[in-house]
C-alpha positions as CSV (number, residue, x, y, z in Angstrom):
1,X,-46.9,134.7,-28.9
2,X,-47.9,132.2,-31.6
3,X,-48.6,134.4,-34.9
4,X,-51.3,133.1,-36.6
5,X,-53.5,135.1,-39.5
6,X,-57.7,136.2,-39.5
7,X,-59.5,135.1,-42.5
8,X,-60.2,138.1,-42.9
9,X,-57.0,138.8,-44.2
10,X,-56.6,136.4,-47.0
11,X,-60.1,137.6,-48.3
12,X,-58.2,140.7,-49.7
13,X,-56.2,141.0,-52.5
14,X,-53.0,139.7,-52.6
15,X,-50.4,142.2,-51.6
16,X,-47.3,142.9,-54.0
17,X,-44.6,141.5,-51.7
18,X,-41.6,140.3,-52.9
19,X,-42.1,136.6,-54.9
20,X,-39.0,134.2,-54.7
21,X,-37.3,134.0,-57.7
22,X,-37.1,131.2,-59.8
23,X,-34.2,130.3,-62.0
24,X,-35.4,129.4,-65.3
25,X,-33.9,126.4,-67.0
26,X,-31.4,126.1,-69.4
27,X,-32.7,125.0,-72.7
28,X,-32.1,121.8,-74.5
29,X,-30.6,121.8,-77.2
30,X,-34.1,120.6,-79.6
31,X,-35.3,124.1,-78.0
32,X,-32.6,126.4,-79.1
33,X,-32.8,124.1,-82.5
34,X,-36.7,125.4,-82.6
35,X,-35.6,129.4,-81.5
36,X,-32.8,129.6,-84.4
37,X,-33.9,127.8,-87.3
38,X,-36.1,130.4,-89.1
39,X,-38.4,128.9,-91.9
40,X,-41.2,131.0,-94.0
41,X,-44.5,129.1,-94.7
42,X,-47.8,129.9,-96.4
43,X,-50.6,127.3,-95.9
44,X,-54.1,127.8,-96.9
45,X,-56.8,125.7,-95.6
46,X,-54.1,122.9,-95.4
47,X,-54.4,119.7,-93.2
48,X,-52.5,120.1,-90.0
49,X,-50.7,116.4,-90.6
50,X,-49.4,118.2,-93.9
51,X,-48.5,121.7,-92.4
52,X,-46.4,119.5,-89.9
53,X,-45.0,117.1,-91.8
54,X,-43.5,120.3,-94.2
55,X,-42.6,122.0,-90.5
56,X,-40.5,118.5,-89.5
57,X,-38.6,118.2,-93.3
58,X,-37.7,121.6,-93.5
59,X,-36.5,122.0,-89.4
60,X,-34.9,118.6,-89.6
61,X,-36.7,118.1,-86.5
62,X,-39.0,115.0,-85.4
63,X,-42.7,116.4,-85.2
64,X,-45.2,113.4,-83.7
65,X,-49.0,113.5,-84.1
66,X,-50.7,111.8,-81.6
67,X,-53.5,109.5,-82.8
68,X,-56.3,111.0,-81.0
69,X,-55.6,114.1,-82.6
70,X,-57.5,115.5,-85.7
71,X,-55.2,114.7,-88.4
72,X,-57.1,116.9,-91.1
73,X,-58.6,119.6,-88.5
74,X,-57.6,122.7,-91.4
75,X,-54.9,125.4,-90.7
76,X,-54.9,128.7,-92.5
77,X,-51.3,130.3,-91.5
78,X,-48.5,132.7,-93.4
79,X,-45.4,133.5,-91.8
80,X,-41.7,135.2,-93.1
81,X,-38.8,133.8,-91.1
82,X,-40.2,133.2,-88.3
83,X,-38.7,130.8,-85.8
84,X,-39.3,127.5,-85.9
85,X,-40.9,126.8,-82.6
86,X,-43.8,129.9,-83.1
87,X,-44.7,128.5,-86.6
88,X,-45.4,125.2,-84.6
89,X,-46.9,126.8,-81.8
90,X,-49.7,128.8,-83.8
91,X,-50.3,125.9,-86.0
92,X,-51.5,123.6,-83.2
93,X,-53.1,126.7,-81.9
94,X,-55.1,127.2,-84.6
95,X,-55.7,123.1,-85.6
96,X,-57.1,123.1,-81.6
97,X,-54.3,121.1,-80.6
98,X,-51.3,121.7,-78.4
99,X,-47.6,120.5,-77.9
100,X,-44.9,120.0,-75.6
101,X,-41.3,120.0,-76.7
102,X,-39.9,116.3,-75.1
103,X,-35.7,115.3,-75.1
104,X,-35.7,114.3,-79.3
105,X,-39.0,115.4,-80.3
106,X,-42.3,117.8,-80.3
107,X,-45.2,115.9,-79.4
108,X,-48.4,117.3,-81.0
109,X,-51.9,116.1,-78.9
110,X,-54.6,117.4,-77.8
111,X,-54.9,120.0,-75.1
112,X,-56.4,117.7,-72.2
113,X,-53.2,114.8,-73.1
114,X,-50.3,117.9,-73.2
115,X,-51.9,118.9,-69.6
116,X,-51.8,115.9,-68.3
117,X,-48.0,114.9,-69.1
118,X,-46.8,118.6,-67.6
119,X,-48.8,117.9,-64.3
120,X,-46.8,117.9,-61.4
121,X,-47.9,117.0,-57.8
122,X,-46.5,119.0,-55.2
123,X,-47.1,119.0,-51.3
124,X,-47.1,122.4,-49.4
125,X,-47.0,121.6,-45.6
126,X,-49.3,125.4,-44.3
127,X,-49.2,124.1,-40.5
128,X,-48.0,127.4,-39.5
129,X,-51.2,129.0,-41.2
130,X,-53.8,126.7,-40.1
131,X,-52.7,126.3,-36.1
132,X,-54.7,129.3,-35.4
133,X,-53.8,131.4,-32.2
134,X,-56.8,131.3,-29.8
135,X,-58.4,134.6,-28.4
136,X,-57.2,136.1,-25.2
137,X,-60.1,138.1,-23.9
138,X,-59.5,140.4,-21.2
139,X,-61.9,140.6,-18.0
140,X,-64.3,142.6,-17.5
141,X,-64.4,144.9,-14.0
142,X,-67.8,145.5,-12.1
143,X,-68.8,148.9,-12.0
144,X,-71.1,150.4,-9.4
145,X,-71.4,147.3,-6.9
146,X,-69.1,145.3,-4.4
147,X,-67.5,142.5,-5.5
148,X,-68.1,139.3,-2.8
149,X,-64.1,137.6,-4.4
150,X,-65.1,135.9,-6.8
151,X,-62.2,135.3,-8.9
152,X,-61.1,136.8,-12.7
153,X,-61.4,134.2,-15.4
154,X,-58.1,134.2,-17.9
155,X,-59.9,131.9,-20.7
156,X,-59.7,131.4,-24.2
157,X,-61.8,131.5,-26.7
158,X,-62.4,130.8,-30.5
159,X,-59.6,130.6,-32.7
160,X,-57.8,132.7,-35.2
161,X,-56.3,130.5,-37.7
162,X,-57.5,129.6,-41.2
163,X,-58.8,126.5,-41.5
164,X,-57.1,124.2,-43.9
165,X,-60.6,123.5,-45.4
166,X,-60.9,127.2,-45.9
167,X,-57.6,127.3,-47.2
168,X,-57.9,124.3,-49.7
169,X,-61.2,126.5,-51.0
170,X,-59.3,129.9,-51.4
171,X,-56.5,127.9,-53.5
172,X,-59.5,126.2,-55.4
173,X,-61.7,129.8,-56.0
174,X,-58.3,131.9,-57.2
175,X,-56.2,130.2,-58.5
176,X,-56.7,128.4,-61.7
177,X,-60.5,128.5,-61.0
178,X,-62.7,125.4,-62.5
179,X,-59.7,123.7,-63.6
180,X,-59.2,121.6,-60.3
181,X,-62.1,118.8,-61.6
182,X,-60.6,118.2,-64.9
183,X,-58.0,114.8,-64.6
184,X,-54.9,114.7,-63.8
185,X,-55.7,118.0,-61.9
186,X,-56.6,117.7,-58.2
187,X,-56.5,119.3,-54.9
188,X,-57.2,118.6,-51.5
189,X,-55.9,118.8,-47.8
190,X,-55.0,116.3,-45.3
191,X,-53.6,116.7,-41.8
192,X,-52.0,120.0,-42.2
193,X,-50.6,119.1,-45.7
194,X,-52.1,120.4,-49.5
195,X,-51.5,118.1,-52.3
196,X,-52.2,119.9,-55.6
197,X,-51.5,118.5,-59.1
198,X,-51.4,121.1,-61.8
199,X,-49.0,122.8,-64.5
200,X,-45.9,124.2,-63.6
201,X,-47.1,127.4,-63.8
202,X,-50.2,126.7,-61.1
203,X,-47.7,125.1,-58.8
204,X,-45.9,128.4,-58.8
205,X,-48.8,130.1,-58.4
206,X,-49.8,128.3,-55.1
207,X,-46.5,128.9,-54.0
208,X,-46.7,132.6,-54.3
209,X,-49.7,132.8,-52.9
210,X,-49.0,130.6,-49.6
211,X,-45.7,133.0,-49.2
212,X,-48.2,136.3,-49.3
213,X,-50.2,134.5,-46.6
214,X,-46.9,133.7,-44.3
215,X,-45.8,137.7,-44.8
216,X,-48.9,138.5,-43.3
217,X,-48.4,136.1,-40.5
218,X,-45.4,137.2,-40.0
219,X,-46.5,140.6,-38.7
220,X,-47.4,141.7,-35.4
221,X,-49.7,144.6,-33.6
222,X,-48.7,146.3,-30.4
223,X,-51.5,148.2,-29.0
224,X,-50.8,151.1,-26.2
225,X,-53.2,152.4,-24.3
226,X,-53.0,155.2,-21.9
227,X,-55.1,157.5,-19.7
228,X,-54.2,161.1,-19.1
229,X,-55.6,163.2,-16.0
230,X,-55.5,166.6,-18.2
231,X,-56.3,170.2,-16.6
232,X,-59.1,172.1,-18.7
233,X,-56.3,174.6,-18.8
234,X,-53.4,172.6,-20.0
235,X,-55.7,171.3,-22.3
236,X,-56.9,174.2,-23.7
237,X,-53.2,176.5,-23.8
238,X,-51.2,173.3,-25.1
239,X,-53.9,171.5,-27.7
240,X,-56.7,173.9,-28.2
241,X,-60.1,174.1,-27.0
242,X,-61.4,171.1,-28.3
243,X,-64.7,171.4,-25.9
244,X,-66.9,169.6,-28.4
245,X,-64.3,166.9,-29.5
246,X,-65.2,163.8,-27.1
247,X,-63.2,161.0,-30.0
248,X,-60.9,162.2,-32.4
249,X,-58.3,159.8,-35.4
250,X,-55.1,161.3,-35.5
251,X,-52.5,161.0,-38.5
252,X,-48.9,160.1,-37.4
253,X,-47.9,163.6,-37.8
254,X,-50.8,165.7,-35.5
255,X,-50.4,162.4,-33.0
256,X,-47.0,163.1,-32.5
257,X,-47.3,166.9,-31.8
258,X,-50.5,166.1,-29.4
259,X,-48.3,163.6,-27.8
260,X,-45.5,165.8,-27.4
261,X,-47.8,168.1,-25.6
262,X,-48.9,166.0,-23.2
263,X,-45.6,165.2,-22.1
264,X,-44.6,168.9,-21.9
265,X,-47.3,169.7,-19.8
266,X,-47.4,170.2,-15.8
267,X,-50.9,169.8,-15.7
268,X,-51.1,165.8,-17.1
269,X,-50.4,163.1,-15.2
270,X,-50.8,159.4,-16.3
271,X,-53.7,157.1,-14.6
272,X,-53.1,153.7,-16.5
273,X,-50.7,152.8,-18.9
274,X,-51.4,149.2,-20.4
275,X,-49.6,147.5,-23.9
276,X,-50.1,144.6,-25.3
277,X,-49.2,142.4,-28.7
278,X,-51.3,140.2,-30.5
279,X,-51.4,139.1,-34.3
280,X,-53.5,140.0,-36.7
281,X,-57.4,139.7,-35.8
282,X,-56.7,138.3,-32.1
283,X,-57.9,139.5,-29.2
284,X,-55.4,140.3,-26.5
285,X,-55.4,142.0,-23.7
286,X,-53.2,143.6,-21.4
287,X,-54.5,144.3,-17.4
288,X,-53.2,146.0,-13.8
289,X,-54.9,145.3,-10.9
290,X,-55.0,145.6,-7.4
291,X,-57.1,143.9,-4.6
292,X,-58.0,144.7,-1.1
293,X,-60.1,143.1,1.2
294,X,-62.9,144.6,3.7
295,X,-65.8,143.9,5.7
296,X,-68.7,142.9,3.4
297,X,-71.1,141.4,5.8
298,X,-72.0,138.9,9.1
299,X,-72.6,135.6,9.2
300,X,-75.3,135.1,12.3
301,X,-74.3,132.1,14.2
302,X,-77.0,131.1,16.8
303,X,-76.9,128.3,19.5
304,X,-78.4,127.5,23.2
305,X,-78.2,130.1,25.4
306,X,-75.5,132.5,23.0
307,X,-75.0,133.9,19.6
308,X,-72.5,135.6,17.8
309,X,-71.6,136.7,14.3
310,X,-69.0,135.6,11.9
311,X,-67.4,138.6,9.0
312,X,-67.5,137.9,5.8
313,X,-65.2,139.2,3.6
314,X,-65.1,140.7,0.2
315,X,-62.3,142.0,-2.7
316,X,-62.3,144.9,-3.8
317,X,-60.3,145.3,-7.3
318,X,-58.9,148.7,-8.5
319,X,-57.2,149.0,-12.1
320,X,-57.5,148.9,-15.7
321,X,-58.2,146.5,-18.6
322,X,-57.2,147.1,-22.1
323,X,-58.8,144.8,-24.6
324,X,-58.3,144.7,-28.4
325,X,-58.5,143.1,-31.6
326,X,-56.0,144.8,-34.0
327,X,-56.8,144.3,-37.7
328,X,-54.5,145.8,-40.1
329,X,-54.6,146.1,-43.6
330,X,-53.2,144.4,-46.2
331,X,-50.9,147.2,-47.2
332,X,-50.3,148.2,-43.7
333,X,-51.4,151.9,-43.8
334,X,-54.1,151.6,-41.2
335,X,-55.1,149.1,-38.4
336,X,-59.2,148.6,-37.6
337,X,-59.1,148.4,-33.7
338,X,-62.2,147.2,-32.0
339,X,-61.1,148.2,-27.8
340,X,-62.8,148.0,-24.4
341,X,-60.8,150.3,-22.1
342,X,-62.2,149.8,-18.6
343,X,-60.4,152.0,-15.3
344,X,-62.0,151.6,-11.8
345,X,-60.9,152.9,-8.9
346,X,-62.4,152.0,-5.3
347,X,-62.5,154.3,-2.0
348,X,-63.9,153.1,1.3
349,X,-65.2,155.2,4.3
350,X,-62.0,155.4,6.2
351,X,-63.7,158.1,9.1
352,X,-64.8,155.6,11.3
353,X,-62.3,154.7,14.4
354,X,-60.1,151.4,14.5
355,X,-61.8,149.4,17.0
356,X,-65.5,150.1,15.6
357,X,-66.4,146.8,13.5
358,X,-68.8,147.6,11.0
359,X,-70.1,146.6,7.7
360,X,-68.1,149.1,5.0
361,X,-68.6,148.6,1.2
362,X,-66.2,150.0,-1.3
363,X,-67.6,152.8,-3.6
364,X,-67.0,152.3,-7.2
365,X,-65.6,154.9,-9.4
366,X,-64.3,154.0,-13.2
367,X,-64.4,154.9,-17.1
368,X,-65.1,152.5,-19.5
369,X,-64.4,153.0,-23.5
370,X,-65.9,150.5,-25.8
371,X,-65.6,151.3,-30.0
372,X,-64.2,150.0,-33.1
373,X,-62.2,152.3,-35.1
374,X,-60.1,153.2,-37.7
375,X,-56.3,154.7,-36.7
376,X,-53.6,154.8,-39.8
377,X,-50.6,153.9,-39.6
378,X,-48.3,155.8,-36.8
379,X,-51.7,157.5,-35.7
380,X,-53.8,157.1,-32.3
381,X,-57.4,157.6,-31.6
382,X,-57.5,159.9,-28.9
383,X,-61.2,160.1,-26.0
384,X,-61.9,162.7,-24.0
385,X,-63.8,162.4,-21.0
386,X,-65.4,164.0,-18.6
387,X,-65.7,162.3,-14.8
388,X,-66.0,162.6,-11.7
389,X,-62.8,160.4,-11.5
390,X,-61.1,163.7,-13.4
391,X,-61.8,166.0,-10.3
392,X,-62.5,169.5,-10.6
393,X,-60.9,171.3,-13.6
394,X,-59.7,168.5,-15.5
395,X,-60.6,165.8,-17.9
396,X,-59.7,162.1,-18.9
397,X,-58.0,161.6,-21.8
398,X,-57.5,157.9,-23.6
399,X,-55.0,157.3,-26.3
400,X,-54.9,154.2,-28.1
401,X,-52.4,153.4,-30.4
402,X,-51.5,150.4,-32.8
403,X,-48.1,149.8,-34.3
404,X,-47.3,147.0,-36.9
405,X,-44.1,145.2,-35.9
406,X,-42.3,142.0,-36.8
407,X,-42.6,139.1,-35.1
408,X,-39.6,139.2,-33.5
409,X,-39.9,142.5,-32.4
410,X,-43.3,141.9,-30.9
411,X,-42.1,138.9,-29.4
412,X,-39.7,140.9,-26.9
C-alpha cells in the first residue's frame, strides 16, 4: 500500500515529534576572542563609526563598516564587562544595522546585505509526499431488485497526496511568512523537488517541518468491521438493555469489556467480518462476495412454422462491503471514520420440482450502514439493528474499529 498523507493533515498544527538533532559548530577562534574578552563602555548619543572604532582598539579585533551603512546613525549604550561580541551586537542593533562574524573580521552592514551573505540554497526532494495514493472505493450492492450480471467496477478515484503547489504554499504561509519576496530569498517547486534560499535557521525550519509531514505519512489505519447476529437475551444478560441505543462511541476500555462479551456469549454468531488498511484520508475498502446464477428471463425466438425460447440468465451476489476513509488526528487519540457498511443476503424459491423450468428471481435481504464518526483511539463505534435478516429474538450488531499502525505493520 503506497502511504501517502490528506491535506487535511498538514492544515493542523505541527505535532511535537522528535526533530533531528543538529550538531552545532565549533567556534572559531575570532568567536571565542568576541565571548572572552570583556570590555565596559558608556556611549551617549555617540556615532556608531566611533562606538566601533573604540569596540575594534580595545578588542584588538578588526570591526568593518560597510559603506552603505549609516556611519553616524547615533548609539546611546552603557555596559560593565560585558563580552565583547553582545556590546557589538546591541550596538548595530540599536544604529539599525546588523553583523556577521567572517574568518578575520566582523563585518557591520545593513540588515538586507548581512541576509543576503548567510543565505543558503538548499533542495528538499518531498516525492514521497506529493505521489498521492489514489482512492479505492468499494462497490456498492443492489438492494431490493435482481441483478441481470452486470459486473462490479474496482476503480479509482481522486487522489490523496499533497500537491507540491500546495506544499510550496504551506512552506511559503508558515514559515518565515512575507520574507520569501525579499532578494536573495526565494522558493519554488519543480518536478517533485523544493528549492528554498533562506537563513540557516529557515532552512532548518523547512527541514523540521517536511520530517513532521513524513511521520504522518508514515502511519497507517486498519479498519475492522464486523456484524454480530446477537439474541435479545444475550444482549440484554451480557451488555445491558440498551433498547434505545441504535449507535453508540466506545472508549478503549468499555470496547474491550463489550467485546469480551460478545465472544463469551452462546447466543452471537458472526455474519461478516471484513478489514482493511489504508493511509490517512484514503478510501479503502475491503469486500466478500459470492455469486450464483438463476433463471432471470426468456428470450422468444420465432421462425416459420416453430418457436421456442432461449433463458436468460442472471447473478445473484450475496456478501458484504466495508468502505472507509480513516482520518486520524494529528496526535493520534482519535480517528474520524466516514463508513458505508453494506450486507446482502439472497434466497430463491427452492419449492418448485427439478424438471419444472421457470422464471425464479432472487429475493433480496441486506443492512446497510452509512455515517461519519468519531471513535478514539482503541475504541469502536458499535450499531444496533433491528432486521428481518436478525430473525426472531435477535438483533444485528456492527462494530467498526480503527487502529493506527506503522507502515510496516499495516503493510503485512
Amino acid at each position: 500500500m503506497i502511504r501517502r498523507i490528506l491535506p487535511v493533515l498538514v492544515a493542523l498544527t505541527w505535532p511535537a515529534l522528535a526533530a533531528a538533532q543538529v550538531a552545532e559548530p565549533e567556534p572559531s577562534a575570532l568567536e571565542r576572542k568576541l565571548e572572552s574578552t570583556k570590555v565596559t563602555v558608556q556611549f551617549l548619543s555617540t556615532p556608531v563609526r566611533d562606538a566601533l572604532a573604540y569596540l575594534s582598539r580595545t578588542g584588538d579585533v578588526n570591526v568593518v563598516l560597510a559603506q552603505d551603512a549609516d556611519p553616524d546613525a547615533a548609539v546611546t549604550f552603557r555596559a560593565k564587562d560585558m563580552p565583547l561580541g553582545r556590546v557589538i551586537h546591541w550596538v548595530t542593533y540599536l544604529a539599525g544595522l546588523s553583523y556577521r562574524i567572517e574568518e578575520n573580521s566582523v563585518r557591520i552592514a545593513t540588515k538586507g546585505e548581512i541576509d543576503s551573505l548567510r543565505a543558503v540554497l538548499e533542495t528538499f526532494d518531498v516525492r514521497d509526499l506529493t505521489l498521492g495514493a489514489p482512492d479505492l472505493p468499494g462497490p456498492r450492492l443492489a438492494f431490493g431488485e435482481h441483478e441481470s450480471g452486470a459486473p462490479l467496477v474496482f476503480g479509482t478515484t481522486g487522489d490523496a497526496g499533497l500537491s507540491l503547489d500546495r506544499l510550496v504554499e504551506l512552506v511559503d504561509k508558515t514559515i518565515a511568512r512575507g520574507t520569501w519576496d525579499t532578494p536573495p530569498n526565494h522558493l519554488r517547486g519543480e518536478r517533485g523537488v523544493i528549492f528554498a534560499r533562506h537563513q540557516p535557521e529557515t532552512i532548518e525550519a523547512i527541514r523540521r517541518f517536511l520530517a513532521d509531514l513524513r511521520a504522518h505519512a508514515a502511519r497507517m489505519v486498519v479498519v475492522e468491521g464486523v456484524l454480530y447476529r446477537v439474541s435479545d437475551a444475550d444482549w440484554a444478560a451480557r451488555l445491558g438493555d440498551g433498547a434505545g441505543v441504535t449507535g453508540f462511541v466506545f472508549d478503549r476500555e468499555a470496547w474491550g469489556a463489550m467485546r469480551t462479551a460478545l465472544e463469551a456469549s452462546e447466543g452471537v454468531h458472526v455474519l461478516a467480518a471484513l478489514r482493511t488498511t489504508g493511509a490517512p484520508g484514503q478510501e479503502v475498502h475491503a469486500v466478500s462476495l459470492s455469486t450464483a446464477s438463476y433463471l432471470a428471463d426468456f428470450d422468444a425466438l420465432i421462425a416459420q412454422g416453430s418457436g421456442g425460447a432461449e433463458p436468460i440468465m442472471g447473478l445473484a451476489r450475496d456478501g458484504a462491503v466495508l468502505d472507509v476513509r480513516p482520518t486520524p488526528s494529528a496526535d493520534g487519540r482519535s480517528v474520524v471514520v466516514r463508513l458505508r457498511f453494506e450486507s446482502v443476503t439472497r434466497s430463491f424459491d427452492r419449492t418448485a420440482p427439478f424438471e419444472t423450468l421457470r422464471i425464479v428471481l432472487p429475493e433480496a435481504s441486506g443492512v446497510r450502514v452509512e455515517t461519519s464518526v468519531r471513535i478514539p483511539e482503541g475504541g469502536a463505534y458499535v450499531q444496533t439493528l433491528t432486521h428481518p435478516v436478525a430473525g426472531p429474538g435477535a438483533r444485528l450488531v456492527l462494530a467498526v474499529e480503527p487502529r493506527l499502525v506503522s507502515s510496516e505493520e499495516g503493510n503485512r
